[in-house]
C-alpha positions as CSV (number, residue, x, y, z in Angstrom):
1,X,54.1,63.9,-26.2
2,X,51.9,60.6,-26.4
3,X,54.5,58.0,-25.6
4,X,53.9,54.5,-23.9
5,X,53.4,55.5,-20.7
6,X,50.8,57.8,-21.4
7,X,49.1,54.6,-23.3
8,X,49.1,52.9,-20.5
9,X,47.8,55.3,-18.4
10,X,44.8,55.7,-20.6
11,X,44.4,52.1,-21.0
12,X,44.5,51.9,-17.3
13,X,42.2,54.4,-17.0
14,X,39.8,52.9,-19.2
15,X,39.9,49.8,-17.7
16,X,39.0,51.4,-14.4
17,X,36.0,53.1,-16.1
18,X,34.4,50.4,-17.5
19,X,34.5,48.0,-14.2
20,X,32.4,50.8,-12.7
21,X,29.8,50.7,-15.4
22,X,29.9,47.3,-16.1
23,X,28.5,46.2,-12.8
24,X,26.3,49.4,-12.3
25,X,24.1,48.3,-15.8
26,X,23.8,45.0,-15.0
27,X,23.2,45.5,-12.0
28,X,20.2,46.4,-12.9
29,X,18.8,43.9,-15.5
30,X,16.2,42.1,-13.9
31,X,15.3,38.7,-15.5
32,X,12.6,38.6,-17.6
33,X,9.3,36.4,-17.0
34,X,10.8,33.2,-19.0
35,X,13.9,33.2,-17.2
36,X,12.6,33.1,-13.8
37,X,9.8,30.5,-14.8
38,X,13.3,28.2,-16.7
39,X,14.8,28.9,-13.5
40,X,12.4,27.9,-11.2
41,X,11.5,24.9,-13.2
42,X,15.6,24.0,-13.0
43,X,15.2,24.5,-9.1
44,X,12.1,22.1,-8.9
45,X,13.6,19.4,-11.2
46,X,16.8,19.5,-8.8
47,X,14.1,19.2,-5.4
48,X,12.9,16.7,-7.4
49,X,16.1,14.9,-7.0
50,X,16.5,15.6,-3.1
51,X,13.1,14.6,-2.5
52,X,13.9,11.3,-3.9
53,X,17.3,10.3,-2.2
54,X,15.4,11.7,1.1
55,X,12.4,8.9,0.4
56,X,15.4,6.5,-0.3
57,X,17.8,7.2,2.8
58,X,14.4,6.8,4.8
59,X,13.5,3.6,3.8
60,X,17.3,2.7,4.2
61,X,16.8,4.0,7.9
62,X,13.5,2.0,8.2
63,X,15.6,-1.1,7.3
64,X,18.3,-0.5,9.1
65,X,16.3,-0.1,12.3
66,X,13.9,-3.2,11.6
67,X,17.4,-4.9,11.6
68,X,18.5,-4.0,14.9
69,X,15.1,-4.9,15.9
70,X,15.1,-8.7,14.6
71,X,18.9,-8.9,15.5
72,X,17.8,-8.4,19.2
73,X,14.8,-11.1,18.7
74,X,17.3,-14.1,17.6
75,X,19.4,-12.9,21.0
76,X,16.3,-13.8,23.1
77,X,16.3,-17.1,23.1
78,X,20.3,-17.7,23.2
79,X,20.3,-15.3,26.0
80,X,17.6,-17.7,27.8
81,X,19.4,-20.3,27.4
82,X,23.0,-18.9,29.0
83,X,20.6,-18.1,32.0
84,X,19.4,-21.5,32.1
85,X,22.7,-22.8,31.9
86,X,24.3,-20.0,34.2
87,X,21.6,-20.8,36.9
88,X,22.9,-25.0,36.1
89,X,26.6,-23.9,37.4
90,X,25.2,-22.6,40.0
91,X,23.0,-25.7,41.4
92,X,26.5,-27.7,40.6
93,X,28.4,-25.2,42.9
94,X,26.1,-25.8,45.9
95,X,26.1,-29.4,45.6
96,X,29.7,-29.2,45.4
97,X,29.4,-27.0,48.6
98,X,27.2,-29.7,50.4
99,X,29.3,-32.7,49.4
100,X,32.9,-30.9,50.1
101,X,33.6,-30.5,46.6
102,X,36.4,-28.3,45.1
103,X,34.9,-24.7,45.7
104,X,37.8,-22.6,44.5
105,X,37.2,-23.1,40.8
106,X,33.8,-22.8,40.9
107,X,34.1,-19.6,43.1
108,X,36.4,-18.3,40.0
109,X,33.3,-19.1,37.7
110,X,30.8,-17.0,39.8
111,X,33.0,-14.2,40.8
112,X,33.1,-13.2,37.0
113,X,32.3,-9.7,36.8
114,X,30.8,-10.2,33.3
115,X,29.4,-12.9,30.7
116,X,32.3,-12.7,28.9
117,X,34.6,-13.8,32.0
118,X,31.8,-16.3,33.0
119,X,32.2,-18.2,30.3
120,X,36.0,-18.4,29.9
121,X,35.9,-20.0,33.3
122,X,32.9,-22.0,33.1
123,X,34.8,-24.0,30.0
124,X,37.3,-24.9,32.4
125,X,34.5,-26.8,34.9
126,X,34.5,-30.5,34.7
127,X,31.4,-31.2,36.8
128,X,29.2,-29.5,33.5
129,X,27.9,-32.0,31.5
130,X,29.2,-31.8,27.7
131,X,25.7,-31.2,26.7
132,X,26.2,-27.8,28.8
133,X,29.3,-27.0,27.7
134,X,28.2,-27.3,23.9
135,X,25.3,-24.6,24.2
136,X,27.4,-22.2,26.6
137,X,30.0,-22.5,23.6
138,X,26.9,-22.2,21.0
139,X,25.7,-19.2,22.7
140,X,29.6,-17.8,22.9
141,X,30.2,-18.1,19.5
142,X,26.8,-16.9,18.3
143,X,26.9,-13.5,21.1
144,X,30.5,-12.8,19.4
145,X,28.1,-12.3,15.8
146,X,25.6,-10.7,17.0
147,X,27.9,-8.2,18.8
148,X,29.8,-7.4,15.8
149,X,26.5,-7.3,13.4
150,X,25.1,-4.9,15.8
151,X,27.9,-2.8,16.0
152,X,27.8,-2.6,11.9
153,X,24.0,-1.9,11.9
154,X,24.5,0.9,14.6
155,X,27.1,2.3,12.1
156,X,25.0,2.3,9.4
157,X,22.4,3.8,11.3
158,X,24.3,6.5,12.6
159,X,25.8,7.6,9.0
160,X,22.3,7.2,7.6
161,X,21.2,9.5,9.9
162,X,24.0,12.2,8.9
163,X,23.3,11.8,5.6
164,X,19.4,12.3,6.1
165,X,20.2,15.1,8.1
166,X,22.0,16.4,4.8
167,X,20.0,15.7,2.5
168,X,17.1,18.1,4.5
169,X,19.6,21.0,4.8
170,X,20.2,20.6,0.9
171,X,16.4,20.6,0.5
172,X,15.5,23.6,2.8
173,X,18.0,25.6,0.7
174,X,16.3,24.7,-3.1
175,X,13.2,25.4,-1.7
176,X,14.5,28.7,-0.2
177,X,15.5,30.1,-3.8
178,X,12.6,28.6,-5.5
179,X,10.7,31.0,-2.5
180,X,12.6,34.0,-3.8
181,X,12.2,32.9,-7.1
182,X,8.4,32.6,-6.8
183,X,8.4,36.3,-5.0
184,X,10.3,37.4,-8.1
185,X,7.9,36.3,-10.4
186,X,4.6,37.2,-8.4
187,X,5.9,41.1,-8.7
188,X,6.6,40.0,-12.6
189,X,3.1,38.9,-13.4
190,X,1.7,41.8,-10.6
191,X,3.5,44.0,-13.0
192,X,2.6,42.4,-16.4
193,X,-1.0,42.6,-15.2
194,X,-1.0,45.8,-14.0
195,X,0.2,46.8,-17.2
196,X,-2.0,44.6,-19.5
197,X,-4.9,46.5,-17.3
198,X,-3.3,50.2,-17.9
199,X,-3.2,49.2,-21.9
200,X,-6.7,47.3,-21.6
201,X,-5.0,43.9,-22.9
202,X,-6.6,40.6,-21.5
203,X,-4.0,38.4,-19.5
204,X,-3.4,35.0,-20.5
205,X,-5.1,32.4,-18.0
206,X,-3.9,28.7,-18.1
207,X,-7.0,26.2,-17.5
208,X,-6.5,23.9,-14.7
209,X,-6.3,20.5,-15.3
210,X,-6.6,19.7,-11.4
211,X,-9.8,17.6,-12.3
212,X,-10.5,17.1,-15.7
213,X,-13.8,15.2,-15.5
214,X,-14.2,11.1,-15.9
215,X,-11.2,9.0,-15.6
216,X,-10.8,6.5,-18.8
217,X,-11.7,3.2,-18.2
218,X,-8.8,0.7,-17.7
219,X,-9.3,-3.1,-16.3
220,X,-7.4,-5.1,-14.6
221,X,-4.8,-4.1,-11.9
222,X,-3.7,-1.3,-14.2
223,X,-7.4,0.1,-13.7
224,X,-7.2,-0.1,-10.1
225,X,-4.1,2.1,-10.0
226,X,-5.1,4.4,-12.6
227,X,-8.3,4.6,-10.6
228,X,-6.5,5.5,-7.2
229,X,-4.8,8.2,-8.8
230,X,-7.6,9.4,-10.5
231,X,-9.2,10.1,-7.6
232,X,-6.5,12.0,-5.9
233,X,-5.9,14.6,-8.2
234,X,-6.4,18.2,-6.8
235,X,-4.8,17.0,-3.8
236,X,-1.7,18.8,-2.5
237,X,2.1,18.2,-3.1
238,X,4.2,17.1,0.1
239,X,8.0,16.8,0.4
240,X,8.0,12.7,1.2
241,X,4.5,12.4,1.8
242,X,2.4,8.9,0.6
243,X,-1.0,9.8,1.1
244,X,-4.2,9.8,2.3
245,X,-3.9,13.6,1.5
246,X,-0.7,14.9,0.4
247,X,1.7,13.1,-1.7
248,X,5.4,13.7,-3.7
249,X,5.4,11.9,-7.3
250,X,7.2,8.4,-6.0
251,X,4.1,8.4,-3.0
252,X,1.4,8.5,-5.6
253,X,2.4,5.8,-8.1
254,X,3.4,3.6,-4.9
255,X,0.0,4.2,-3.4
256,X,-1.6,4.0,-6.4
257,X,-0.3,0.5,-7.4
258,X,-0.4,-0.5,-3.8
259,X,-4.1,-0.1,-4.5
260,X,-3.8,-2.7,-7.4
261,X,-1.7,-5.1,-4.8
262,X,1.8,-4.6,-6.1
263,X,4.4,-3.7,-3.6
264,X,7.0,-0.3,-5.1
265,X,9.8,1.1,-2.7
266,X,8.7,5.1,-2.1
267,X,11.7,6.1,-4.6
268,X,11.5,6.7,-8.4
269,X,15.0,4.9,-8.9
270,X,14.0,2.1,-6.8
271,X,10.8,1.5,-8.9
272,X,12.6,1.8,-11.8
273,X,14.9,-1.5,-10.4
274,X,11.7,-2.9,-9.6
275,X,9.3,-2.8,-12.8
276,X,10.0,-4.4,-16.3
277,X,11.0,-1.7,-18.6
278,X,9.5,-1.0,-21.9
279,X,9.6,1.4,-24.9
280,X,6.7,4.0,-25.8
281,X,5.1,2.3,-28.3
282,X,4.2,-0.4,-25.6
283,X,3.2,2.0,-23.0
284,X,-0.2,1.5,-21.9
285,X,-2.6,2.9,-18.9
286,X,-1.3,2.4,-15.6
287,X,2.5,1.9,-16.8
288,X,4.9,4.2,-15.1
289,X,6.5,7.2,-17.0
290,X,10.2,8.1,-15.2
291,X,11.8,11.6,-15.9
292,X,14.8,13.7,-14.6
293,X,17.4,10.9,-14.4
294,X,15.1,8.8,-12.8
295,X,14.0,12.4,-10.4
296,X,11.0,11.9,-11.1
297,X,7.9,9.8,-11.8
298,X,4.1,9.2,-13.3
299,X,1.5,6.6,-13.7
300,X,0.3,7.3,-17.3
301,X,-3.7,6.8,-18.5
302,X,-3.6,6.5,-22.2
303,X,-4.1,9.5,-24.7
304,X,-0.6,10.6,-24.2
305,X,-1.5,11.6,-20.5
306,X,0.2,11.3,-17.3
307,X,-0.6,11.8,-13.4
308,X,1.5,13.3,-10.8
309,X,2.5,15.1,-8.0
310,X,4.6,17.8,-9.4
311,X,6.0,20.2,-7.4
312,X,5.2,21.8,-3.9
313,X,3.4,24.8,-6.3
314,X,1.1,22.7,-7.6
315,X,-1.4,19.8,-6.8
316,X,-1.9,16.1,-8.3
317,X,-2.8,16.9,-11.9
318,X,-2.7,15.3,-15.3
319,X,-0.2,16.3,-17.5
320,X,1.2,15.8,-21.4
321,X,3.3,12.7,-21.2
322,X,6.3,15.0,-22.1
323,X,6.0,17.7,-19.4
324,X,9.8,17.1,-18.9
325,X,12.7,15.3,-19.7
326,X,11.8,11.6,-20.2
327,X,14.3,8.9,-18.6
328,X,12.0,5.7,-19.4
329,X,8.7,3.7,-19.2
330,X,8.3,0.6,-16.6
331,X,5.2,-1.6,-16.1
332,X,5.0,-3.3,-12.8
C-alpha cells in the first residue's frame, strides 16, 4: 500500500540520487575558452587594483620615512644647544666649587641620570643666567613635540608596513589564480589548435600592436609625454615598477609626463586628484584616460588610441580607448 511514508521514502531517496549526480556532471564541465579569458580579465582588473594601493601605501611609506628623517634634522640644532647649555652648568658648578659656593644643588643638577631630570633641576639654579634658562626651557618644550611626533610617525610607519605587507600577500594570491587560469587556457587553445589542425581549419591570430610604426606628432609638453611613451612600448609589464625598462600603467604615464616636466604621484587615484578633469569630447593627445574605478590608467595619442602597461601578460602597447571600463579623462 503506497501511503506517506512510502512517499517519503521515495522522495528521500530521490533526493539522495540526484546529490550524487549532480556534482558527478558538473564536476566535469570544464569552462569554455570565453569564460576563462572573462575570468582572467576579472582577475587582472582586480591586480590592477592591488597594484595601485601597493604604489600608494609605498609612497605613503616614502613619506612617512622622509618625515622621521627631517623630524631628526630640526632636533640637531636644539640638541646642540642643550649641550652648550649643559656644558654652561657645568663651568658655573666649578666656579661655584672654587669660590665655596653652594655645591649640593648643583651636585643634584649633575647627578641627573637623564635629560629629562637634568632639566627639572637645572630650572631650579639661580646662578644661570635667564637667557639660559629661556633656551633650556625652549629646548624642553620643543624635545616634548618632537618626542610625541616621533612616536606618531613611528606608528604610522609601523601600520603602513602591515598593510604593505598585506597588500603583497593579497597580490601573490590574484596572480596565483590568474597562473592557473593562464595554464587552463594554454591546454584550451593547445586543444582548439590541435583540433583546428586535425579538421585543417586556420586558427585565428591577433596582430600585435607592441610597435605599430611612427608615433603621431603632438607639440608641446603633451608631445613630450606622448613621445616617452611612444618609445617604450614593447617593453615589459612590472608589478610597481617606473621605468627605464619595466613599468605598471601609473609608472608609465608618471614617467612619461615626468618627461614633459610635470610631477604625478605613482598611483592612478592620486593622478586623478592631481590633473584637471575633462569630458571626451575635449580629450586630446597626451591627456590621461582612467579605467576600473580609478584601477587603472593611460596616456591617450589621438585617433581614439591609448598607451599602457596592461597587465603582467602583456607588454606597453597601444590600445582602443575603450579597452575597459572607463572611469574619466584628466589633463595634467
Amino acid at each position: 500500500m503506497f501511503n506517506g511514508r512510502t512517499a517519503l521514502r521515495s522522495l528521500l531517496i530521490g533526493v539522495a540520487v540526484a546529490a550524487m549526480v549532480a556534482p558527478a556532471c558538473a564536476a566535469h564541465a570544464d569552462p569554455t575558452h570565453d569564460e576563462l579569458q572573462a575570468q582572467i580579465d576579472q582577475g587582472n582588473r582586480d591586480l590592477e587594483l592591488v597594484v595601485e594601493q601597493y604604489n600608494k601605501i609605498n609612497g605613503d611609506l616614502e613619506a612617512t620615512q622622509a618625515s622621521i628623517k627631517q623630524l631628526e634634522a630640526d632636533l640637531q640644532p636644539l640638541q646642540a644647544s642643550m649641550d652648550a647649555a649643559r656644558a654652561t652648568a657645568g663651568q658655573i658648578a666649578v666656579n661655584a666649587y672654587k669660590t665655596g659656593g653652594n655645591l649640593n644643588t648643583w651636585s643634584l643638577m649633575l647627578g641627573a641620570s637623564s635629560s629629562d631630570g637634568f632639566f627639572d633641576r637645572v630650572g631650579t639654579l639661580q646662578q644661570i643666567s635667564r637667557n639660559q634658562q629661556a633656551d633650556l626651557a625652549k629646548y624642553t618644550t620643543a624635545k616634548s613635540g618632537v618626542d610625541t611626533e616621533q612616536k606618531r610617525l613611528n606608528e604610522t610607519l609601523a601600520a603602513q608596513s602591515r598593510q604593505k605587507a598585506d597588500i603583497e600577500g593579497r597580490r601573490k594570491q590574484i596572480e596565483g589564480n590568474i597562473a592557473k587560469l593562464d595554464e587552463m587556457q594554454r591546454k584550451a587553445d593547445a586543444a582548439a589548435a590541435a583540433a583546428a589542425a586535425k579538421a585543417k581549419t586556420p586558427t585565428k591570430t591577433t596582430a600585435s600592436n607592441s610597435n605599430p610604426g611612427p608615433p603621431p606628432a603632438v607639440s608641446g609638453a603633451a608631445g613630450k609625454a606622448v613621445n616617452y611613451a611612444w618609445a617604450q612600448l614593447g617593453k615589459k609589464y612590472v608589478f610597481g615598477a617606473a621605468g627605464p625598462n619595466t613599468f605598471d600603467c601609473s609608472g608609465l604615464t608618471m614617467m612619461a609626463w615626468n618627461a614633459a616636466g610635470v610631477s604625478l604621484p605613482h598611483n592612478a587615484a592620486q593622478q586623478w586628484g592631481k590633473v584637471r578633469h575633462i569630458t571626451r569630447s575635449q580629450l586630446a593627445p597626451g591627456d590621461l584616460v582612467f579605467y576600473n574605478g580609478l584601477g587603472h590608467v593611460g596616456i591617450y595619442i589621438g585617433n581614439n588610441q591609448i598607451i599602457h602597461a596592461p597587465n603582467s601578460r602583456t607588454v606597453v602597447k597601444v590600445a582602443p580607448i575603450d579597452i575597459d571600463s572607463l572611469y574619466g579623462y584628466g589633463r595634467p
